[in-house]
Each structure stands twice: as C-alpha cells, then as structure tokens.
TORTI-510417 format. One record per residue: residue in three letters; x, y, z of N, C-alpha, C in turn. Coordinates in steps of 0.1 Angstrom, whole numbers, plus 2048, in hexadecimal, padded with zeros to 3 digits. Layout:
<atoms>
ALAXYZXYZXYZ/...
</atoms>
This chain:
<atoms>
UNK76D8037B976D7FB7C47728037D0/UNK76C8027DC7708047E577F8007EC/UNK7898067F07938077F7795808805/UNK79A80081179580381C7A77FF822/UNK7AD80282D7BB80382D7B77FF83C/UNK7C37F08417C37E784D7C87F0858/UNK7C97F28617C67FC86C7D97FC86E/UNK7DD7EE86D7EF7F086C7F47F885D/UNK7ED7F58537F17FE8487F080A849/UNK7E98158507E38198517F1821859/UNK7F281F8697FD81F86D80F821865/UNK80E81885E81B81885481B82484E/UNK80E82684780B83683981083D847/UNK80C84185281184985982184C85E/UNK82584386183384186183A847856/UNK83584184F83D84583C83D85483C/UNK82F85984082C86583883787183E/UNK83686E85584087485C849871856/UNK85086A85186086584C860871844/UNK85B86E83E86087782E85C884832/UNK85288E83B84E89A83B85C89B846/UNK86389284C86C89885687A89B84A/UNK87789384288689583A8898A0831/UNK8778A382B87A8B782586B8B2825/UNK86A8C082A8588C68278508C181F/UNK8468BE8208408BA8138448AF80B/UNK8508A881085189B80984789280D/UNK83E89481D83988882182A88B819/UNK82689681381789780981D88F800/UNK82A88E7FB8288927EF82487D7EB/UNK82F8787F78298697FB81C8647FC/UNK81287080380586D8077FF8717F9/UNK7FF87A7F27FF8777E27FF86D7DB/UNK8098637DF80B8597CF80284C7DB/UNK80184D7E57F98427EC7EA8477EA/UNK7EA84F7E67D98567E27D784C7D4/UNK7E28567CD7E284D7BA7DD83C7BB/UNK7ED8347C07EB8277C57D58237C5/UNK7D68277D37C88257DB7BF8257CB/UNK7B98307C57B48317BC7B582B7B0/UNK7C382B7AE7C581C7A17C38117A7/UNK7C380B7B27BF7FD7B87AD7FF7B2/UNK7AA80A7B879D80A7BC7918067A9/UNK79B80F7A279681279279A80178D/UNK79F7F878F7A57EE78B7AE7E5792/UNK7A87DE7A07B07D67A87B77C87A5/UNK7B17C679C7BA7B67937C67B978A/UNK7C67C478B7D37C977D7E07CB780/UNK7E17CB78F7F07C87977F37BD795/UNK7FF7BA79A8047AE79B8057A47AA/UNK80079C7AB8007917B380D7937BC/UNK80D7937CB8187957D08217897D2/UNK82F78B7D08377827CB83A7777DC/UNK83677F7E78377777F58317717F7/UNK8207767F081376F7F28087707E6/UNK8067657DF7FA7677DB7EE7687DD/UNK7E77697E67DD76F7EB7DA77E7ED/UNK7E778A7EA7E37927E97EC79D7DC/UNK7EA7A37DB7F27AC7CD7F67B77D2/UNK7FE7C17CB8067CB7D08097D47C4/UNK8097DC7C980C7F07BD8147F37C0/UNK8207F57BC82B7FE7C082C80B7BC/UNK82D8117C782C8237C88388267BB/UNK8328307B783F8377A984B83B7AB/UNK84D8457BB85B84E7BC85F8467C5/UNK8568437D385783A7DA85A82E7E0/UNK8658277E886881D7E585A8147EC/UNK84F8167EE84580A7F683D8077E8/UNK8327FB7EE8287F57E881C7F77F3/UNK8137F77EB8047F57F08017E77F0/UNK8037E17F97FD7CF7FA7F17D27FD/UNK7E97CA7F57D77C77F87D47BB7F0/UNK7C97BA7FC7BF7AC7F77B37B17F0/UNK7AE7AB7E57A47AB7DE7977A57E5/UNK78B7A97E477E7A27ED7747A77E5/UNK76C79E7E37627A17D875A7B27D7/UNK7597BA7E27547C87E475F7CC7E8/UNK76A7CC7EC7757DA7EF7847CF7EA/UNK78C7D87ED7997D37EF7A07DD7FC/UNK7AA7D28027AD7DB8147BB7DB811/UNK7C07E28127CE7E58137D77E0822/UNK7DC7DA81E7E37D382C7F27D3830/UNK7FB7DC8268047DF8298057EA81F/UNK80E7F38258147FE81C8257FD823/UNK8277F78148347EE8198437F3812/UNK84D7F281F8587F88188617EF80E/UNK8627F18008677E27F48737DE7FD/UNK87A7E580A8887DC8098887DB816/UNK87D7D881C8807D882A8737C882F/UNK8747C28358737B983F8637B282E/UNK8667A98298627A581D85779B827/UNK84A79882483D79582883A797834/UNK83E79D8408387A284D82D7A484F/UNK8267A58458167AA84081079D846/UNK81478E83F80B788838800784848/UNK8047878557FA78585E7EE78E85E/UNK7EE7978567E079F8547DA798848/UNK7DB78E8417D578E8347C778283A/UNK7BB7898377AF77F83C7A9775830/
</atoms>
C-alpha cells in the first residue's frame, strides 16, 4: 500500500529530525531511519497497529528508540500519515487534519 505523509507531518519529521541531528550528529538519520521502518510496516500491513486511543478514526506506530508515533488514517488505496507525534506532548492536536 501506498504511504503518503500530510504536508504538517511532513513539517514535524522535519523538526524532529533538526532536533536530534542538533543534539549529536547523526542522531537526526538515525530518527529518519526508524520513520523509514515505521512508513514501510504501515505500508506491508496497515490494520495491524493499534487504533489510536484519542481517536478512532485513525491508528498509530510507535517508533522503537524514539519517543513519537506515526498517526495515520487508513483509505482504501493508501494510508496518509497525519502526524508524527511527540507520546508526551500536546495529546490529539492532530485530529483537525483527519479527513
């Protein structure tokens, strides 16, 4: 299945990635790494997350070293990633992107 990431998510992975490459070298790949993994397991099997606990309407992956999730909505040809979200910071801010 195709994966396609909302133009504010999109923004965030950026933010994240400066964060972490400002805090030691190479930490911010190493972030853009496990959001690659994420992306690709949504992509191989999008039903096998779990339903996000703010909103059912859309489900969420939580990155492995990382403290974020990948929120995305499921659509019968893709799933769109609509937040790349920090677990302890500002809990559904998303949900005005969910279509």
């Amino acid at each position: 299945m195709v994966v396609r990431i909302h133009v504010d998510a999109e923004a965030e992975l950026e933010e994240a990635f400066d964060y972490y490459q400002r805090r030691r070298p190479g930490l911010g790949h190493d972030f853009l790494d496990q959001y690659l993994r994420g992306t690709r397991t949504i992509a191989e099997a999008p039903h096998r997350w779990p339903v996000h606990p703010a909103d059912a309407r859309v489900r969420h992956l939580r990155l492995d070293i990382f403290p974020f999730s990948l929120v995305y909505q499921v659509r019968s040809d893709h799933c769109t990633i609509i937040a790349v979200a920090h677990t302890h910071r500002r809990p559904g801010y998303w949900r005005d992107r969910i279509q």
